[in-house]
PAVEX-396329 format. One line per field, with one value per atom (N, C-alpha, C, CB): residue number from 0; atom name; x, y, z. Coordinates in steps of 0.05 Angstrom, whole numbers. Glycine has a CB too. Example, Ala and Ser with C-alpha at 12.3 -4.5 7.8 and 13.67 -1.06 7.14 Angstrom:
! PAVEX-396329
i <- (0_0_0_0_1_1_1_1)
at <- (N_CA_C_CB_N_CA_C_CB)
X <- (264_246_264_226_257_273_258_282)
Y <- (-114_-90_-66_-89_-45_-21_1_-12)
Z <- (156_156_156_181_142_143_157_114)
This chain:
! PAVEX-396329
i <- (0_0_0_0_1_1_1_1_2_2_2_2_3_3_3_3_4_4_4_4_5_5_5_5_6_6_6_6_7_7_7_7_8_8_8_8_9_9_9_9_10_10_10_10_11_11_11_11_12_12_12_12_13_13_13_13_14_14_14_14_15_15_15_15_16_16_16_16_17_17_17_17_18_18_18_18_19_19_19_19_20_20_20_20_21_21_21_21_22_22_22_22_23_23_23_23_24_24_24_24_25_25_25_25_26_26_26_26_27_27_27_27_28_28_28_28_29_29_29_29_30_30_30_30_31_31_31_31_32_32_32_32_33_33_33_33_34_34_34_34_35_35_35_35_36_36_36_36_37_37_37_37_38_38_38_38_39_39_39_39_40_40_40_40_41_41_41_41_42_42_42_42_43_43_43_43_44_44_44_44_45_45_45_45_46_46_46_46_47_47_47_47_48_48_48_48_49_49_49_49_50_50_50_50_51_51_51_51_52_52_52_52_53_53_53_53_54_54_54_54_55_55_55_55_56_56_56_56_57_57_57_57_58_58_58_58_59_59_59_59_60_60_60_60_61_61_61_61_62_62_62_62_63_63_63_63_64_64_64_64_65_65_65_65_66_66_66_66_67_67_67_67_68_68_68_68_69_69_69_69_70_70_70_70_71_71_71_71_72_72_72_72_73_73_73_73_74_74_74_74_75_75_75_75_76_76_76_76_77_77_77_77_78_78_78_78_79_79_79_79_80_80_80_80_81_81_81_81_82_82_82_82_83_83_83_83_84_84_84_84_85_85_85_85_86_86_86_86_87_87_87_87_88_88_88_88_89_89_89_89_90_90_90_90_91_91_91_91_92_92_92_92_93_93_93_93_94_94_94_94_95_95_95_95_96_96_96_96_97_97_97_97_98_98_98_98_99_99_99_99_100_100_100_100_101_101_101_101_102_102_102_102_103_103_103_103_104_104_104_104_105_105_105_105_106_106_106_106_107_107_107_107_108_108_108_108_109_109_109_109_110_110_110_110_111_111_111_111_112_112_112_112_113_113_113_113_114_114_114_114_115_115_115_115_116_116_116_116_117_117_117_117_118_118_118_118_119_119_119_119_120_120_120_120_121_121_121_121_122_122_122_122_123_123_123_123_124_124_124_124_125_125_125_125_126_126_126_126_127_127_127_127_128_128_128_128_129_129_129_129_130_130_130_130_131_131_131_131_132_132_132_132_133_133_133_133_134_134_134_134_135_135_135_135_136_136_136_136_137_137_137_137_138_138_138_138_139_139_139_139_140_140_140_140_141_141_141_141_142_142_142_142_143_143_143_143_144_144_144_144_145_145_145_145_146_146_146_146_147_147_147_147_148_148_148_148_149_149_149_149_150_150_150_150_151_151_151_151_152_152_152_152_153_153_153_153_154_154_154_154_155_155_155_155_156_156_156_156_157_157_157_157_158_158_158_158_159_159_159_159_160_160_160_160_161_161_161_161_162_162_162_162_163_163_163_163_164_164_164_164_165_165_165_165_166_166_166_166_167_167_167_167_168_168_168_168_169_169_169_169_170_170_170_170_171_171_171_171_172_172_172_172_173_173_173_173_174_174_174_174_175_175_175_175_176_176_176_176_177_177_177_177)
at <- (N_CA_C_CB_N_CA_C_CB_N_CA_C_CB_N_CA_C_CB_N_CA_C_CB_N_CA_C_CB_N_CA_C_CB_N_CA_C_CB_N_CA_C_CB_N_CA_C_CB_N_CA_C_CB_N_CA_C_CB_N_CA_C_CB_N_CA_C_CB_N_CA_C_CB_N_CA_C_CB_N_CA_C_CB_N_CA_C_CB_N_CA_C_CB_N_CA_C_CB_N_CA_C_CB_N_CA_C_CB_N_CA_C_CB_N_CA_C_CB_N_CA_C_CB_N_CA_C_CB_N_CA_C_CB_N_CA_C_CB_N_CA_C_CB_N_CA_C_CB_N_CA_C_CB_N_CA_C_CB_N_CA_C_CB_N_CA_C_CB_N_CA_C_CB_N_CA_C_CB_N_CA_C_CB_N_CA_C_CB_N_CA_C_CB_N_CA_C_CB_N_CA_C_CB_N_CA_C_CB_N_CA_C_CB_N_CA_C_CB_N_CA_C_CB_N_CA_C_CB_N_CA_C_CB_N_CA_C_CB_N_CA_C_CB_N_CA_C_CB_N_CA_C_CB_N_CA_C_CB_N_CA_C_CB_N_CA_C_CB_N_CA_C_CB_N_CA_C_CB_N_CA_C_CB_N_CA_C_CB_N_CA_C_CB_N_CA_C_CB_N_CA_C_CB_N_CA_C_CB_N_CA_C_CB_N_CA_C_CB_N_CA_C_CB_N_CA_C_CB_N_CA_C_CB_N_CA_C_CB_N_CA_C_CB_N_CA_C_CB_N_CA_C_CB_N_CA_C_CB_N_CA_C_CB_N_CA_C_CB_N_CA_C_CB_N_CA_C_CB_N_CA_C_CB_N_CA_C_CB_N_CA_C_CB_N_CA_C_CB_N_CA_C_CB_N_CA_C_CB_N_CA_C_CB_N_CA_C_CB_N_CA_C_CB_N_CA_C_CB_N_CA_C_CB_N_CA_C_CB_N_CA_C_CB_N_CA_C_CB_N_CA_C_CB_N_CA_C_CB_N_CA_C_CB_N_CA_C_CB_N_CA_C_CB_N_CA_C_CB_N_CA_C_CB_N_CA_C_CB_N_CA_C_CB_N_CA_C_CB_N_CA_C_CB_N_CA_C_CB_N_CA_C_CB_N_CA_C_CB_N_CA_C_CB_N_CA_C_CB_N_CA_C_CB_N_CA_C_CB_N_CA_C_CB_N_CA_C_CB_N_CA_C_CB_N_CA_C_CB_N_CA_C_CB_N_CA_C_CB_N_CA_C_CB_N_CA_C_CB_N_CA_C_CB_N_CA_C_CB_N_CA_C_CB_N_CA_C_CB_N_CA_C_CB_N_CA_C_CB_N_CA_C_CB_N_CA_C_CB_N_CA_C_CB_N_CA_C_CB_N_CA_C_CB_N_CA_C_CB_N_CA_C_CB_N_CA_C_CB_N_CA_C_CB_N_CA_C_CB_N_CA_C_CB_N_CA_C_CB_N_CA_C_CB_N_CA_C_CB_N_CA_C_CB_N_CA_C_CB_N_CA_C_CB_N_CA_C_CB_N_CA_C_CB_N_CA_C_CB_N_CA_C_CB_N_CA_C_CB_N_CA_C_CB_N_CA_C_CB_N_CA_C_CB_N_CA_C_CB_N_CA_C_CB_N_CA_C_CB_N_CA_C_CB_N_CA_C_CB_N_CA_C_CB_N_CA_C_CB_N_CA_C_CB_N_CA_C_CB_N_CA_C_CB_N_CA_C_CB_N_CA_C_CB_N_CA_C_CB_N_CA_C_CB_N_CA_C_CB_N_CA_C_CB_N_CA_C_CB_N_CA_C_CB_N_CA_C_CB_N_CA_C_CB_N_CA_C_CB_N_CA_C_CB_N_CA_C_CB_N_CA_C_CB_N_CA_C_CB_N_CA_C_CB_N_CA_C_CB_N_CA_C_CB_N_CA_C_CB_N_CA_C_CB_N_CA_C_CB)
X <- (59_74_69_105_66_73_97_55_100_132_123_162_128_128_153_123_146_178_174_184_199_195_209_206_205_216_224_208_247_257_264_282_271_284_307_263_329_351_349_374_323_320_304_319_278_258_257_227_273_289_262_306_238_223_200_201_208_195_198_198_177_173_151_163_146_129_131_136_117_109_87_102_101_76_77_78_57_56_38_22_60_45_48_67_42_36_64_10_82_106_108_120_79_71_60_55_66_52_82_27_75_93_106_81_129_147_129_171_101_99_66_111_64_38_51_29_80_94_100_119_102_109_84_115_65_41_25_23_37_21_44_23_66_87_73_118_66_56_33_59_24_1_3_-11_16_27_46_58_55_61_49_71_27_8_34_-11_42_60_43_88_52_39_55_43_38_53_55_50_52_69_103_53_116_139_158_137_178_197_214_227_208_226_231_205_253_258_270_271_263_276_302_261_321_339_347_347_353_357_391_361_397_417_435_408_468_480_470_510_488_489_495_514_507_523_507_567_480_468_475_470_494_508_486_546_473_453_464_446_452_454_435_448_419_388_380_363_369_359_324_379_301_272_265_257_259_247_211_278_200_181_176_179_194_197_218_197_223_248_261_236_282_294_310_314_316_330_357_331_359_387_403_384_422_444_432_471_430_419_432_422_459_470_463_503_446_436_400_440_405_378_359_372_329_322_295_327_288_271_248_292_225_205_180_195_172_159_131_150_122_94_102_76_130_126_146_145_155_164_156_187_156_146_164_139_153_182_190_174_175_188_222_162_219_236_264_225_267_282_285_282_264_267_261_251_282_277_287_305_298_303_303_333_287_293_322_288_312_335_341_347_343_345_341_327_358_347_353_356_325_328_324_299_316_319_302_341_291_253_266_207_280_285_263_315_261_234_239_212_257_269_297_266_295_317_342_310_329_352_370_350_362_378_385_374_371_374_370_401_345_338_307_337_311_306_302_312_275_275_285_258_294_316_291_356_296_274_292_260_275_282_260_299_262_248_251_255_234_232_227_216_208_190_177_175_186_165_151_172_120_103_95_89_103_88_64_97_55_24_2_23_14_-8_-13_14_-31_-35_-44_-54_-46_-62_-64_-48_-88_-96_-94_-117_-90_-83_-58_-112_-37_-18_-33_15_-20_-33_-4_-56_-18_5_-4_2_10_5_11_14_31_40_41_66_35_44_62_25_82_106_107_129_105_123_106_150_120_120_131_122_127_139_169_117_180_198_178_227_185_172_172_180_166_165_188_139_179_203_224_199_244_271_265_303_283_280_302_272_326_346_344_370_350_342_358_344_352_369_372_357_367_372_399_351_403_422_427_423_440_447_458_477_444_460_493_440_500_532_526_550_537_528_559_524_549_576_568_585_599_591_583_606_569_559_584_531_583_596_610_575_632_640_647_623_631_642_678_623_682_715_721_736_724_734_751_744_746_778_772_785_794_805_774_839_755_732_721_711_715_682_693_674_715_725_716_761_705_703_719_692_742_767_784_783_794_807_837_797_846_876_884_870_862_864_886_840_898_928_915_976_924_931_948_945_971_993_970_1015_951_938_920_926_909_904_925_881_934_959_977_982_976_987_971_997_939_926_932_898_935_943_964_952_983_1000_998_1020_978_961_946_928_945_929_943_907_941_956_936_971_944_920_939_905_914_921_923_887)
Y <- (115_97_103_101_86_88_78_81_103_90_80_120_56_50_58_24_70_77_66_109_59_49_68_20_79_90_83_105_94_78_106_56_97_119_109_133_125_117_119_136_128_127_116_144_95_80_48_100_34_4_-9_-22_-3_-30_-1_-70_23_35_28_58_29_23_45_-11_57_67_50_94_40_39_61_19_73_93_92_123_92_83_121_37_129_156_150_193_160_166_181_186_176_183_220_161_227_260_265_270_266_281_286_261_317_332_319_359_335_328_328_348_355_357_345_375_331_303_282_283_283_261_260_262_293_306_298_337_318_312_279_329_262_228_222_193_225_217_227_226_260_267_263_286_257_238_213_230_203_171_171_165_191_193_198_203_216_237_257_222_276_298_324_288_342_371_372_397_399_420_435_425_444_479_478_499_455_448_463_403_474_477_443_507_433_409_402_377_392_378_355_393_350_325_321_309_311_307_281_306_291_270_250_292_232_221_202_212_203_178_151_181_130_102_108_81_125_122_151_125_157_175_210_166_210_235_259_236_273_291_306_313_311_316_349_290_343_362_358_354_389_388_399_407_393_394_403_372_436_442_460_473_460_470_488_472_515_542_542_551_569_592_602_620_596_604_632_578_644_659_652_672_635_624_633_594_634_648_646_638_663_664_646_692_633_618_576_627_579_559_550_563_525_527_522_500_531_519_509_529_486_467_459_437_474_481_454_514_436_410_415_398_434_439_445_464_456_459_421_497_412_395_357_403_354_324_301_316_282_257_251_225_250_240_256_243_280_298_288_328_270_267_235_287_224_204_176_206_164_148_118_166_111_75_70_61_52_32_30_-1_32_49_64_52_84_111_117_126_129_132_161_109_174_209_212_229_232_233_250_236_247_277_285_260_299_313_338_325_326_336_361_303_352_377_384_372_417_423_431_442_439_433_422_431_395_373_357_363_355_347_321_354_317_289_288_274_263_249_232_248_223_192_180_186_168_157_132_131_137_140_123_173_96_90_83_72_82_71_47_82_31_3_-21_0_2_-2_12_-19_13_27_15_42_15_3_11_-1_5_16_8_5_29_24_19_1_41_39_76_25_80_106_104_124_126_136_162_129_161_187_201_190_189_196_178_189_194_166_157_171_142_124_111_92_106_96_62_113_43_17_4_5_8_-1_17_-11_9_20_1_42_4_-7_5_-9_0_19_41_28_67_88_103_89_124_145_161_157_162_188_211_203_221_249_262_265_280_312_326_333_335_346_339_360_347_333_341_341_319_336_346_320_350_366_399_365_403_426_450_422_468_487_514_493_512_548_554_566_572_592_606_603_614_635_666_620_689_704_710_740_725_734_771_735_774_807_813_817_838_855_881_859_893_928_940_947_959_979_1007_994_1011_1036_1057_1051_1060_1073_1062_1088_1041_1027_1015_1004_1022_1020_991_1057_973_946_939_936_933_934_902_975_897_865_859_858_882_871_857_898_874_866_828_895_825_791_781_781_782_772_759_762_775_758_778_733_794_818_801_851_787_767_767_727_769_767_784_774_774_795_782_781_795_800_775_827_767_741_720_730_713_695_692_694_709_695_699_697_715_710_682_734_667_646_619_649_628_614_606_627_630_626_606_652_597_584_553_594_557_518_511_515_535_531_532_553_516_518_526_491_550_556_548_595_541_523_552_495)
Z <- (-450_-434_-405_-440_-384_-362_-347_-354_-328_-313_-283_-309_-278_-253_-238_-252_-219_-186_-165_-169_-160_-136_-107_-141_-86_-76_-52_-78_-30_-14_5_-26_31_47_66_63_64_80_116_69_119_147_162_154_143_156_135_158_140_128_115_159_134_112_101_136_98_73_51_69_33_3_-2_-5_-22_-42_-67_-47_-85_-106_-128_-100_-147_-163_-189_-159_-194_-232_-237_-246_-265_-273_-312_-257_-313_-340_-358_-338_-378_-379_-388_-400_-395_-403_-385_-427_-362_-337_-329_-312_-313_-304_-278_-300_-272_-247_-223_-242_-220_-210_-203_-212_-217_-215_-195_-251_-203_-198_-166_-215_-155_-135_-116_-141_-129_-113_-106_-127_-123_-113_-88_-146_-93_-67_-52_-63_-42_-20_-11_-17_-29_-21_-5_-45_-14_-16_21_-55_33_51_76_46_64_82_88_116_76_75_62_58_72_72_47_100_28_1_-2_-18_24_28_34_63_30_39_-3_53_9_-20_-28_-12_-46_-45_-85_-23_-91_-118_-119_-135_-158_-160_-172_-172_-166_-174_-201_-151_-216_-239_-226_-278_-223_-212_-223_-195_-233_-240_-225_-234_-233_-216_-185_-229_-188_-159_-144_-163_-147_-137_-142_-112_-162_-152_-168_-164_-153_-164_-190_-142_-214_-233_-234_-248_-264_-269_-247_-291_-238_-217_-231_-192_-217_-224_-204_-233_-203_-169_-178_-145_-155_-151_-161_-134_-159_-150_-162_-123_-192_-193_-165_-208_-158_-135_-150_-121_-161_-170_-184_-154_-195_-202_-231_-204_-230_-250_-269_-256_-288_-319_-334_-334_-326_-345_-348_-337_-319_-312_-325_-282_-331_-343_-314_-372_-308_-294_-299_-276_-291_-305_-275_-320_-280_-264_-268_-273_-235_-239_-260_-208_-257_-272_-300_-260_-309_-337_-350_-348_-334_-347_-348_-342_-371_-371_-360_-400_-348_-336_-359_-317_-384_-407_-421_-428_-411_-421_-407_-414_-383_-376_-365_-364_-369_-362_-387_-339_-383_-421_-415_-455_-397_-394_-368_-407_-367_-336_-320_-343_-294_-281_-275_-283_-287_-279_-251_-292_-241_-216_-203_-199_-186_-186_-153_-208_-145_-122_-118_-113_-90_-79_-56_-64_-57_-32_-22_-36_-3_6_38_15_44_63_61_91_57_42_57_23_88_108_116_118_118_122_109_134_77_50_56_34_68_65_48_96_33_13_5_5_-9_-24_-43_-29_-38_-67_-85_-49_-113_-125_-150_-128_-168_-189_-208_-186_-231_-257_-261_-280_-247_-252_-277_-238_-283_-313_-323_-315_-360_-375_-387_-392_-386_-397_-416_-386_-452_-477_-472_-506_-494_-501_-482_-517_-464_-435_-439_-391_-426_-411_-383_-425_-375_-345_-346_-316_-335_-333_-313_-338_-286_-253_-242_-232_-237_-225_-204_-214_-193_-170_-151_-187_-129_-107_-110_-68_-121_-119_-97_-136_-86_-55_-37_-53_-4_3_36_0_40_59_75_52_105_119_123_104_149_159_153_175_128_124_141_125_135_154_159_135_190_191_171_208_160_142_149_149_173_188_205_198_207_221_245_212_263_294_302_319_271_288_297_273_308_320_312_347_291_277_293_248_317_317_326_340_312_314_329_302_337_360_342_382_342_317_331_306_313_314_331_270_350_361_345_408_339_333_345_298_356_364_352_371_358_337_325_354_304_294_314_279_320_340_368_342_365_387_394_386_418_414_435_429_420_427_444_409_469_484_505_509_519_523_537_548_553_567_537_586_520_503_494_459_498_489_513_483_533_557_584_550_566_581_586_563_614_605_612_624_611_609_575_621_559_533_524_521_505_487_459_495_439_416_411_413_422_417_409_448_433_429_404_450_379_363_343_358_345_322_321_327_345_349_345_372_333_331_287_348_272_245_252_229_271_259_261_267_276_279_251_311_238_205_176_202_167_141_121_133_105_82_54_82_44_11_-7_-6)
């Protein structure tokens, strides 16, 4: 069988992808024609998401064992087939491709074609200007300083020597905890 997808992005309106793969080729055939299909690098960590109607991420299909709970199954793109998870038109999954900002192509099963094969997916369309790869929000952090061991804390190290004690205790009472 082949599955035709069609893919879309919430941040560049007249993107389209179109890709037809083969329904026993791995997640990660599937992985590698999108990035193709973009001109996007594969040194990037990214998975697919299997998805209700209403997008809500389900099975997740990643790259890479991240280390996750033994009680969790985890289902790696090279060992698994689209067929294993993918079975009627519609369906619709998700490529999140940067895991920072958890943006993503939203991705459906348009059509299964019996009694076809392929041997290479292929990009049939192509629409539009990709989204960057990377975001331009700008993540850095500032770390957290803490004193060191022994160090003895007094109204200077807050930067404020007016500072009291009242003042955050009076801050719990602007907060209600559940």
């Amino acid at each position: 069988m082949i599955y035709k997808f069609k893919l879309v992005s919430d941040e560049v309106s007249n993107f389209a992808r179109e890709i037809e793969i083969d329904s026993e080729s791995s997640f990660l055939q599937l992985r590698n024609v999108i990035l193709d299909s973009v001109d996007y690098t594969k040194d990037e960590l990214d998975s697919f998401f299997i998805c209700d109607d209403d997008w809500t991420r389900n099975e997740e299909i990643t790259l890479e064992d991240m280390g996750s709970s033994s009680d969790q199954d985890v289902w790696l793109m090279d060992d698994t087939p689209l067929s294993e998870f993918l079975e009627e038109e519609g369906q619709k999954l998700m490529f999140m491709f940067d895991y920072m900002t958890e943006r993503s192509f939203f991705m459906e099963l348009k059509e299964i074609v019996p009694g076809s094969s392929l041997i290479d997916p292929i990009c049939t369309l192509k629409r539009g200007k990709a989204p960057k790869q990377e975001s331009d929000i700008d993540l850095d952090i500032t770390p957290v300083v803490t004193p060191a061991i022994g160090t003895e804390i007094d109204d200077e190290f807050y930067g404020d020597s007016d500072f009291s004690d009242d003042e955050i205790a009076g801050l719990s009472d602007d907060f209600e905890l559940d």
